[in-house]
N, C-alpha and C positions, 0 to 999 in steps of 0.2 A: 260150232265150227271150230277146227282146233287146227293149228298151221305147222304145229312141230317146231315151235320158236317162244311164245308166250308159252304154251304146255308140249311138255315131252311128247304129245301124241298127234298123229295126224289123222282129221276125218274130213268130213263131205266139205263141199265149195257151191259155188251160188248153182250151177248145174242141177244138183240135188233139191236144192231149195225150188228150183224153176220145177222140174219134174215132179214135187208135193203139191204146189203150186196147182201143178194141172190134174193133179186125180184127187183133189178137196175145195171145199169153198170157206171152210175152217180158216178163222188166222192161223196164220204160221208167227210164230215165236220163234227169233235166231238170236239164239247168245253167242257172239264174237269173243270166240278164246284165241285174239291174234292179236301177231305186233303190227301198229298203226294203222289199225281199223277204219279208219278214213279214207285208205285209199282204194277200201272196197264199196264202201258203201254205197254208191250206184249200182253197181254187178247188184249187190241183194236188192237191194231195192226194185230195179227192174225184173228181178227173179220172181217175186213175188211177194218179201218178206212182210208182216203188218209190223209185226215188233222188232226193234234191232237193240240188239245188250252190249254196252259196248263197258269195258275193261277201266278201272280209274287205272290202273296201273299200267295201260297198253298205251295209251297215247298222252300226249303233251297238248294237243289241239279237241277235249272233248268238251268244249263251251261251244267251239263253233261245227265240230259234229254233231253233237245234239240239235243244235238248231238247223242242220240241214236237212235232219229227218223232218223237223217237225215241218219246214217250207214243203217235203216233199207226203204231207197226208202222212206218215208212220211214225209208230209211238215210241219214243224217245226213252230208251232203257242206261239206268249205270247196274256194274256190279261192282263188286268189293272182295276182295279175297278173305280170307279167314285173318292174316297178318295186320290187311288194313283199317286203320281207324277210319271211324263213320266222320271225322273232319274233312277228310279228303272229298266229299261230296258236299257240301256244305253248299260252296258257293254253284251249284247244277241242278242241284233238289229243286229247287223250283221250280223249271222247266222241265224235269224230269215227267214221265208217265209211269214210271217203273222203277223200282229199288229192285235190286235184286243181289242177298248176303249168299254168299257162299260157306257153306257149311260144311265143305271139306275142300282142300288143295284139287283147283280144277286139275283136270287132265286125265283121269283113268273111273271108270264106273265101278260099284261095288264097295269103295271106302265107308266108311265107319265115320256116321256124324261126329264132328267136334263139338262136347257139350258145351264148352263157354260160347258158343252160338246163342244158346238161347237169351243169355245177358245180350250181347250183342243185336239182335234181332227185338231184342224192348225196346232198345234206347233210340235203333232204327225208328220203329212205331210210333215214339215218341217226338222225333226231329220230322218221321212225315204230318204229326198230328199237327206242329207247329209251324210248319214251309211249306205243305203242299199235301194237303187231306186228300187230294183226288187223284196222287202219286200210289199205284197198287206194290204192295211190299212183297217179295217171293223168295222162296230159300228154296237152296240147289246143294244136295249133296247129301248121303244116307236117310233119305226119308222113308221111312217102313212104317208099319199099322201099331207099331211099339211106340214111336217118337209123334207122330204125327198130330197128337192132339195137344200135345205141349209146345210145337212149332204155332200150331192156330193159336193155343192160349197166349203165344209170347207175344203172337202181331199179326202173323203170315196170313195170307189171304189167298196168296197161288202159291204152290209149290212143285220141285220139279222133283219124281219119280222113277227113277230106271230100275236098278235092282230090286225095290221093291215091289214090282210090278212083275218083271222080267226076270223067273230066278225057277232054279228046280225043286222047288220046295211046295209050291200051289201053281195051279192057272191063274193066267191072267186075269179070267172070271173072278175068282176068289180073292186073288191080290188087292183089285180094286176093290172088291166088297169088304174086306176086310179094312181098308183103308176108308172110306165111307165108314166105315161103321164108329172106326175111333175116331172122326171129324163128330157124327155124331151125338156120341158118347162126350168128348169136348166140349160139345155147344149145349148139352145140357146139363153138365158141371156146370158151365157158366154163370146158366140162364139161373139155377138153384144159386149159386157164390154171389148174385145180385139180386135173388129177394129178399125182401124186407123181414 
């Protein structure tokens, strides 16, 4: 959700989110690209949202937004810009259900991941191993079938997908499967980087 204030761009509002809402039974996941995200957070909520991502850099009150999600049954998300340090969450990790790094300047689809993400996205892995292990970590921004297994190798465990899904280069068939295949292919680097 993007307001044309925290990012140059304007998209859907709790409206949308109500209308996914009614033709899924899937969580919806809403990442809030808005300034002072608080004063929406009923509208999504009664919209339908499960998850709500809320901005360290968009509000001054997300200790006690966070906890209104969580009084209200919905899973309690921070994100972090590409600019920001992983301090800035420090004291919210805890209650947190959701880390979620940005891995390019929100506001426009199609950018080009920032590699020093991947350093950033360990050290993430690392402050959830030791504040809050049942905290799920997710990166948002150029994720294609190229990067994808280096995002999983750094931490990530959800990741968010647009142009590499949605692009004229394969179907969407193909995108995902090509995406599966180097999560894949990832997981058993791994499984072989940890035997004996």
């Amino acid at each position: 959700i993007m307001d044309g204030m925290f990012v140059p761009n304007i998209t859907f509002g709790p409206i949308m989110v109500e209308t996914v809402h009614r033709a899924t039974t899937l969580p919806i996941d809403v990442h809030l690209m808005i300034e002072a995200p608080e004063r929406y957070l009923e509208a999504f909520i009664s919209s339908g949202a499960t998850t709500l991502t809320l901005h360290v850099e968009a509000t001054s009150h997300l200790h006690s937004a966070l906890h209104m999600l969580k009084r209200a049954d919905v899973r309690a998300g921070i994100t972090l810009n590409p600019a920001t340090p992983l301090v800035m969450l420090e004291e919210v990790l805890p209650i947190a259900d959701q880390l979620l790094i940005m891995s390019v300047n929100p506001g426009f689809g199609g950018q080009s991941f920032i590699p020093g993400s991947l350093n950033k996205i360990e050290r993430a892995r690392a402050l959830i191993e030791q504040m809050n292990p049942k905290c799920n970590l997710e990166v948002d921004g150029g994720i294609k079938s190229s990067n994808i297994g280096r995002v999983r190798a750094a931490g990530a465990d959800m990741f968010v997908v647009g142009s590499g899904v949605f692009n004229d280069e394969s179907s969407v068939t193909d995108s995902v499967a090509a995406l599966r295949s180097a999560l894949d292919r990832a997981a058993t680097s791994s499984i072989r980087a940890h035997q004996p």
